[in-house]
N, C-alpha and C positions, 0 to 999 in steps of 0.2 A: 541205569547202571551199566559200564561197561563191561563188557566179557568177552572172555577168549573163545575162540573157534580151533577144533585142532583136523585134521586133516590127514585122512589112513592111507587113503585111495593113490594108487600109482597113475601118474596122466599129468595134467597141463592144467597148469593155475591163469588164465587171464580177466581181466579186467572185459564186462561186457557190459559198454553202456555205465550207469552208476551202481554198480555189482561187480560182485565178482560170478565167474562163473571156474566148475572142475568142471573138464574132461575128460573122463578114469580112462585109460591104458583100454582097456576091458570092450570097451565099444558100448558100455554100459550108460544105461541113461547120464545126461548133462545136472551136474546140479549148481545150486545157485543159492550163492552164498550173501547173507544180507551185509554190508559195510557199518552201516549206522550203527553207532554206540557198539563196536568194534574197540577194545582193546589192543588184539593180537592175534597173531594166525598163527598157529602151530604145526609146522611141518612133517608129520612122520612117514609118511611115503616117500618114492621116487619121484617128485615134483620138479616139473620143468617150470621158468618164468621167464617172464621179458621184460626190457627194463621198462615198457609202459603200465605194466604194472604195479614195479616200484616208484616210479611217480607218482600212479595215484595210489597208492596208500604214504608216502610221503608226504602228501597235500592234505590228506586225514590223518597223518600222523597216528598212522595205524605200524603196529613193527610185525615183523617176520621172524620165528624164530626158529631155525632148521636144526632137524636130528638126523643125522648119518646113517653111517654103519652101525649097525647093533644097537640103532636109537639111541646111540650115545648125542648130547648134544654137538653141533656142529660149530656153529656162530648163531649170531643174527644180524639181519637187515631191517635198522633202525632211522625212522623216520627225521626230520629234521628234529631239532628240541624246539617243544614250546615255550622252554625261556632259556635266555643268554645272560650271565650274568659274567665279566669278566672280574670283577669284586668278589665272588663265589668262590670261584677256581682261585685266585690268588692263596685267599684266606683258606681252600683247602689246603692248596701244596704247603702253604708254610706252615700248617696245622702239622703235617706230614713232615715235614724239613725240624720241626723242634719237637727234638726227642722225649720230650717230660710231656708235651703235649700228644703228643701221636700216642705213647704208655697209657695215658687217663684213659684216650680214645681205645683204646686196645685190652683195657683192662675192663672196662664199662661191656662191651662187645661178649668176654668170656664169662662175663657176672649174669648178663640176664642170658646166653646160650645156657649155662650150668644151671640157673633157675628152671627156665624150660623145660629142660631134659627130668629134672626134679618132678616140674607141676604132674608130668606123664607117670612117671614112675609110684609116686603117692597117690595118684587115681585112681592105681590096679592094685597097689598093695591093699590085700586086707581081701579082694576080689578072689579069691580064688591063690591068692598069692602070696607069699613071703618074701619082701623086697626091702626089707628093715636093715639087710647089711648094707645094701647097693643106694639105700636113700643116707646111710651114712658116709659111704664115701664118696659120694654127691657134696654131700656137705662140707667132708674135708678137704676138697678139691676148692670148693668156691670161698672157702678159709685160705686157701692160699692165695687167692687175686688180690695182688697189691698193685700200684701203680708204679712202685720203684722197680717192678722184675724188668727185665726185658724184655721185645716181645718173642723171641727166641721160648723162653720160660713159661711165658702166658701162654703162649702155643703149646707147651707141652701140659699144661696144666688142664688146657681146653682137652687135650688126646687124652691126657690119664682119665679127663671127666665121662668121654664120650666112650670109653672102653669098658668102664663100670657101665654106666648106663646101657650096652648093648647086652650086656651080660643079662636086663630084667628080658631084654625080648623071647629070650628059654623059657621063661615063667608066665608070659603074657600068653603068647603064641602057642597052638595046639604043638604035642609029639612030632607031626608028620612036617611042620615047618618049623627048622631049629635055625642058629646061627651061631655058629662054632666058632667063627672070629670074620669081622668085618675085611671082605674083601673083592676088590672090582678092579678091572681093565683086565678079562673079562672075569663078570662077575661068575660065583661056578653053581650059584644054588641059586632058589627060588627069591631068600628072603634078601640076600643082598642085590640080585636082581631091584628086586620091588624099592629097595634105598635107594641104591643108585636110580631110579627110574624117579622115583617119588624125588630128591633129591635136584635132580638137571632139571625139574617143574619149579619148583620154588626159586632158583638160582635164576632163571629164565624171565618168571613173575617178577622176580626182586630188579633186575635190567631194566625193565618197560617201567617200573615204579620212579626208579631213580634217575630214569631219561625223562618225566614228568615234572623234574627240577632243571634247576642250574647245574647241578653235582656233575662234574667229570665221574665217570663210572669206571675209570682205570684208577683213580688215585685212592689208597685205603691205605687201612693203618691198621689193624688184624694183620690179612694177610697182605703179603708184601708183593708191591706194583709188580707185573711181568708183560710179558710179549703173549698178544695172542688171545688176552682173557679182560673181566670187565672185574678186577679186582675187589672194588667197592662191594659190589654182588656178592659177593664171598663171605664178605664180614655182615652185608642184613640179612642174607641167607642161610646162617648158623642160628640165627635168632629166631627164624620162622620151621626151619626145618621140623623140631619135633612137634609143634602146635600142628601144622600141618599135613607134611608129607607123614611120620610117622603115625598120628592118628589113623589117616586115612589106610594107612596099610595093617593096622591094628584091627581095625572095623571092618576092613571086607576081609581078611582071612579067618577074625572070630567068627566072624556072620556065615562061614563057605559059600561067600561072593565071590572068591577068588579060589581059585583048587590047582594042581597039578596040572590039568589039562590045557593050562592058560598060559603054558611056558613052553619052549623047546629047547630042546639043549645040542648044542653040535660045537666040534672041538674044543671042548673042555669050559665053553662059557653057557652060561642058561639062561634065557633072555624071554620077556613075556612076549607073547604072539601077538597077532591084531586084535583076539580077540580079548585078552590082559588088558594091551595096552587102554581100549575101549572103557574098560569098566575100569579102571584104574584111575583114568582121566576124567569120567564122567563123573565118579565119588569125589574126586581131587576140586574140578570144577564147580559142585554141588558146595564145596566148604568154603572156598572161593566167596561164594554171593552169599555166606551165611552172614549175620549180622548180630554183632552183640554189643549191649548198653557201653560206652566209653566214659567212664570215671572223670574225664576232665572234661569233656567236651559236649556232658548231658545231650547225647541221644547216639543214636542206634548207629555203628560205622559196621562194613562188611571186613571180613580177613583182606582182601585184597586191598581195600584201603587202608588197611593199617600199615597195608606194607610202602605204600606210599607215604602213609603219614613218618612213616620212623625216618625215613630219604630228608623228609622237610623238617624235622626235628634238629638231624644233623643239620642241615644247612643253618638253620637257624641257632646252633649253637657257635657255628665259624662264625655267622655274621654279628651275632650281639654279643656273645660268651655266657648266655643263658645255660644254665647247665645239660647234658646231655642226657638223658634218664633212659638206657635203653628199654624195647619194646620187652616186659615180662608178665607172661599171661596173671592176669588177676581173676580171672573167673572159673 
């Protein structure tokens, strides 16, 4: 199975031999990182590289994916693609270019995010919790996904859904971590930290899945193509988000996996430490390789392949017009 590697340590990423090797800032032992069955490398340190290193993980077709300042995501540096299909990319843009088609697309995308957001919310109701208003308007949100809105509409309809649904995290979530209303660049609390963090993982995951296809990863139909970003990612991103960023941040702060200590806070934004970001990644990673029975495809797929699967799903609805059935937790 592939999996990702993420990388804290401040120093030098090169290629030693058919390895990688880090050499932390710190003077601190060399360590040595395996390639094989290598997904993805995860930057969050001050990492230096050279482009002989982006060749060979180009030739493994392994990707690079960098976090900045405030571990916000940066970009990434993406291997060649293992398939080319110029028939793909056509049949997306024009997917994209016909308006009634792009809507189905865009409506399908806010039915199973609302679903999702749902599956979470009905797990904890009843738990400790009273969530019977917010699983209603759950409901009257994804009552409004029509294919004739706009996607202007469908985007507002996505926000109205996700602003109820932030509302159960007061009820999931102990006293001492709340979320008053969702917000970041920079984020100023703990729990929007952890979204936003949890959040740029999935967005990241969803890139490397959908560079495993033909798919151009700028062309979407959710949100709308821009400069600078892998747009496609945006719209399988919304789908995977609460299965698994929010889980995972549900389960280490019930569990006091995660506590106040694992953050700091300097000009007005509060951001998880190395030591957060560790255990955050490492639960996040951990749900990654987990594997549950698949309904069509009789036998056991991981989260992370599902996020590849739903990339080739779409593809294969541009290429036959097999219908789209987006990715909605059944289990």
């Amino acid at each position: 199975m592939d999996r990702n590697y993420h990388v804290f340590s401040d120093g030098r990423l090169e290629r030693s031999d058919d390895t990688l090797r880090l050499v932390p800032d710190d003077g601190s032992e060399k360590k040595y990182i395996p390639i094989e069955n290598a997904e993805a490398f995860f930057l969050h340190g001050q990492i230096d590289f050279n482009t002989r290193l982006m060749s060979f993980l180009n030739d493994r077709t392994v990707a690079l994916h960098v976090f900045g300042w405030e571990d916000y995501y940066s970009g990434s540096v993406m291997p060649k693609r293992g398939q080319t299909s110029g028939k793909t990319v056509v049949n997306q843009v024009r997917a994209y270019e016909d308006s009634e088609h792009r809507r189905q697309l865009a409506a399908a995308i806010v039915r199973g995010s609302i679903h999702n957001m749902r599956t979470n919310v009905v797990y904890y109701n009843g738990r400790d919790c009273d969530l019977d208003d917010i699983i209603e308007d759950l409901e009257a949100a994804a009552a409004r996904v029509d294919e004739s809105l706009p996607i202007e509409e469908l985007l507002g309809v996505e926000a109205t859904a996700r602003k109820a649904y932030y509302r159960s995290f007061n009820e999931i979530l102990p006293g001492e971590f709340q979320l008053n209303r969702r917000e970041y660049n920079p984020p100023p609390n703990e729990i929007n930290s952890l979204i936003s963090f949890g959040n740029s993982l999935v967005y990241a995951n969803c890139i490397s899945a959908i560079r495993a296809t033909a798919l151009d990863p700028t062309i979407s139909y959710l949100h709308e193509p821009g400069e600078r970003r892998y747009s496609l990612s945006l719209d399988i991103a919304d789908l995977f988000k609460p299965v698994l960023a929010d889980r995972v941040l549900f389960r280490l702060v019930n569990r006091n996996q995660i506590s106040d200590t694992d953050f700091e806070t300097e000009l007005g934004s509060c951001l998880l430490n190395e030591s957060g970001r560790k255990t955050y990644t490492k639960a996040f990673e951990e749900t990654l390789e987990r594997t549950v029975e698949h309904p069509s495809l009789d036998r056991k797929v991981s989260y992370q392949y599902l996020m590849r699967l739903e990339a080739y799903k779409l593809k294969k609805h541009l290429l036959t017009g097999e219908e789209y059935d987006p990715f909605q937790r059944w289990w």
